[in-house]
C-alpha positions as CSV (number, residue, x, y, z in Angstrom):
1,X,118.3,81.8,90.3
2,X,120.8,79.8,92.0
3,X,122.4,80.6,95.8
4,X,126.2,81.2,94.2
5,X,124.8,83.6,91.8
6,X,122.3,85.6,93.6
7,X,123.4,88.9,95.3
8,X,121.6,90.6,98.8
9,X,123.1,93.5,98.0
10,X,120.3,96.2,98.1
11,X,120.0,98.8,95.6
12,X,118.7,102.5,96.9
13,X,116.0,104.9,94.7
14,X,119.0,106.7,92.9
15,X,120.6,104.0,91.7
16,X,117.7,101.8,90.5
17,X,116.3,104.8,88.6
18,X,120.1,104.9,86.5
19,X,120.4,101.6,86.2
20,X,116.8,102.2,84.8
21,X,117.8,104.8,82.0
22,X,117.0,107.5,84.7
23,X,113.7,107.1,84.8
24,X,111.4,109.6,86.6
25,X,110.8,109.2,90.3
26,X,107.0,109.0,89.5
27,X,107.3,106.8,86.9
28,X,108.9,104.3,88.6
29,X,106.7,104.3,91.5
30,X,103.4,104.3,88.6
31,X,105.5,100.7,87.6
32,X,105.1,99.5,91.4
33,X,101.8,100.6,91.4
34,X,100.8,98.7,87.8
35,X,102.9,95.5,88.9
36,X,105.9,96.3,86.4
37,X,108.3,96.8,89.0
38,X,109.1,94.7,92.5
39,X,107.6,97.0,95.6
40,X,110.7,98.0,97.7
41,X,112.0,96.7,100.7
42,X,112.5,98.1,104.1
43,X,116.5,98.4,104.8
44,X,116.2,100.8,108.1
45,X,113.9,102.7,110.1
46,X,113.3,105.5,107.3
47,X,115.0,103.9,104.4
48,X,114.1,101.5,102.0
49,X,115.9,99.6,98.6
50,X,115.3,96.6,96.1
51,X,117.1,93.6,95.9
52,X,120.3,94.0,93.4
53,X,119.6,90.9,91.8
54,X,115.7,92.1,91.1
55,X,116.8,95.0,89.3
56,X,119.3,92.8,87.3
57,X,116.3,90.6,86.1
58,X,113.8,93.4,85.7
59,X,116.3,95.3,83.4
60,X,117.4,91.9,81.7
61,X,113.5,91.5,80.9
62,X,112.9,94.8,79.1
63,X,116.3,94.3,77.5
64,X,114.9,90.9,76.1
65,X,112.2,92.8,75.0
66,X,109.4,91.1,77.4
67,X,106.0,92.2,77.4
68,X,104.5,94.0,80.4
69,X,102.2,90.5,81.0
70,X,105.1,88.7,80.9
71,X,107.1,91.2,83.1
72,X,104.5,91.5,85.8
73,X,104.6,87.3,86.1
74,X,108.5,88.2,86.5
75,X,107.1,90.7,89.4
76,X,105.0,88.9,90.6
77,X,107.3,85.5,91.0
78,X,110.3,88.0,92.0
79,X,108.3,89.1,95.3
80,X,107.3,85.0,96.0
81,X,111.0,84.5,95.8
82,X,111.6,86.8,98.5
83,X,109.5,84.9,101.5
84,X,112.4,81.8,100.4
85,X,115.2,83.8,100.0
86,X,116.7,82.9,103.8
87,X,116.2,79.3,104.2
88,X,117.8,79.5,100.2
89,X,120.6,81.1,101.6
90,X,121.2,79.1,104.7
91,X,121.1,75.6,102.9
């Protein structure tokens, strides 16, 4: 995804689980566990969110109709993306 494109705006639980059809609290948290959703990042002390632009992708990927193989690769590259995601930024 390119730098002009890519948002750092972090998404909290509620929102990700509408933007997700309003899935279930556990389900979504069974997806982390399976590798069919990113795991969350830490935002404060006792708060924690994912990446607006992951749950843009993730949704785009089940929209496309994406198998669960091919959406944990997604996952999986997703949470690689994130070590990058500063010096990206900063260039």
């Amino acid at each position: 995804m390119e730098n002009a494109t890519r948002s750092f705006s972090i998404c909290r639980l509620p929102s990700v689980l509408a933007a997700r059809g309003n899935r279930s609290r556990s389900s979504h948290y069974d997806d982390i566990k399976k590798g069919l959703w990113t795991r969350p990042v830490k935002c404060a002390a006792r708060a924690c969110g994912w990446p607006q632009h992951e749950v843009e992708a993730l949704n785009a990927a089940r929209i496309a109709g994406k198998t669960d193989d091919e959406i944990m690769e997604l996952v999986a590259k997703l949470e690689d993306e994130r070590k990058t995601a500063l010096d990206e930024a900063l260039k």
